[in-house]
C-alpha atoms as one frame of an Amber mdcrd trajectory, in Angstrom:
protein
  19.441  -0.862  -1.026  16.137  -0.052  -1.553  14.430  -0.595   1.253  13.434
   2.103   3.640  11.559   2.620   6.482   9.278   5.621   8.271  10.589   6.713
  11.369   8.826   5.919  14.393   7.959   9.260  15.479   6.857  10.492  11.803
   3.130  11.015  11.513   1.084   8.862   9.741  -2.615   9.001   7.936  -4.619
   6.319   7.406  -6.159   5.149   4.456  -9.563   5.081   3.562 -10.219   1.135
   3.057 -12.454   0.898  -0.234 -14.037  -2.607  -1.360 -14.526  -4.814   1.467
 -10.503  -4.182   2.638  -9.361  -3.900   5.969  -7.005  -3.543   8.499  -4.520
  -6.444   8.673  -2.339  -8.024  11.385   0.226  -5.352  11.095  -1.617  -2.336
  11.943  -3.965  -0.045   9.512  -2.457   0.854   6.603  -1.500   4.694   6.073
   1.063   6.893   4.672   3.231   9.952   5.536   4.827  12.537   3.088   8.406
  13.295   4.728  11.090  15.206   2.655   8.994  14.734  -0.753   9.130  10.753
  -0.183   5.486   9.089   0.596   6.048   6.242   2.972   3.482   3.169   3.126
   2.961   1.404   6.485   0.507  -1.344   7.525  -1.385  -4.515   5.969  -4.515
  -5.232   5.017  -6.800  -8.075   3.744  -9.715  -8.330   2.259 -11.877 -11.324
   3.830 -14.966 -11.457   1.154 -13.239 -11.751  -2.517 -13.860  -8.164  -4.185
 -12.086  -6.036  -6.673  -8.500  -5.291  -6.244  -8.633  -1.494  -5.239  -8.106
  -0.751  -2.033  -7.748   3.003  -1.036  -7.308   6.835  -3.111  -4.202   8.179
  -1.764  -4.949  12.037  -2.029  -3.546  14.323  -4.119   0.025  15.711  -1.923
   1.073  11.878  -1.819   0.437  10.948  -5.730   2.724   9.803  -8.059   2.726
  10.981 -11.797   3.116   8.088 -13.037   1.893   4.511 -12.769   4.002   2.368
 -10.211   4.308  -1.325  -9.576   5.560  -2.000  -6.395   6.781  -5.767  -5.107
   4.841  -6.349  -2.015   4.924  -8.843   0.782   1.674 -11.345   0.458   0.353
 -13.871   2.424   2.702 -16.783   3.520   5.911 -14.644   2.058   4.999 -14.817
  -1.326   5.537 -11.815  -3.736   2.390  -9.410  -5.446   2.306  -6.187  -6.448
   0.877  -3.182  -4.900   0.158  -0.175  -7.869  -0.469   2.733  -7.701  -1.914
   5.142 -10.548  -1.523   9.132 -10.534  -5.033   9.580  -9.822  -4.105   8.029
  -6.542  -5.671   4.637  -6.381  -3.736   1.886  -5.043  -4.343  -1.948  -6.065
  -3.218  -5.138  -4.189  -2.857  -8.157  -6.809  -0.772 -11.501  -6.833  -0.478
 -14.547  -8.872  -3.123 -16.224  -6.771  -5.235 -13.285  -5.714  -6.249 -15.585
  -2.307  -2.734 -14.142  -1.529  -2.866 -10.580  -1.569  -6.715 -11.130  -0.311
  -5.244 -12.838   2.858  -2.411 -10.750   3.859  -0.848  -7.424   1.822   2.152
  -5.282   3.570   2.621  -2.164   2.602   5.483  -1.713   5.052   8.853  -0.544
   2.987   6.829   0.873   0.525   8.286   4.437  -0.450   8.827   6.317  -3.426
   9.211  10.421  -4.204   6.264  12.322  -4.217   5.112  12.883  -8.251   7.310
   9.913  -9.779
């Protein structure tokens, strides 16, 4: 029930990839502000073991609050994506080789200042 997804013909914005992150096998990560709801889409990975911030969302698509996120890792295990209010978004997991190898961001929504 909480699971949403972007509409195909919605437009998207990339992200910025900070700290040695990049695009993954399911297309470069972004987001799209629709209706007051900020919708994540893409994967990324990060192929040389670095911090776990990944991009600065700017300031129309923060949250107000800090949010932890279930994400989709490498070989279907769970991690967490979080994001702060000043907009920067981490990718962690119980064994960080699996948010290093493979994060989605895909069904990743929440309102805009939450």
């Amino acid at each position: 029930a909480t699971v949403s997804y972007l509409a195909a013909a919605a437009s998207a914005h990339k992200l910025t990839l900070i700290n040695g992150w990049r695009k993954g096998i399911a297309g470069s990560p972004s987001y799209s502000v629709i209706g007051g709801v900020v919708y994540l889409s893409g994967s990324l990975d990060q192929r040389v073991a670095g911090p776990d911030e990944f991009a600065v969302l700017p300031p129309g698509a923060r949250p107000a609050h800090n949010l932890y996120i279930k994400a989709y890792m490498w070989h279907g295990n769970a991690g967490t994506v979080v994001i702060e209010p000043d907009g920067v978004m981490f990718a962690y997991s119980p064994l960080d080789v699996d948010a290093q190898d493979l994060t989605s961001l895909a069904a990743i929504s929440y309102p805009v200042g939450s």
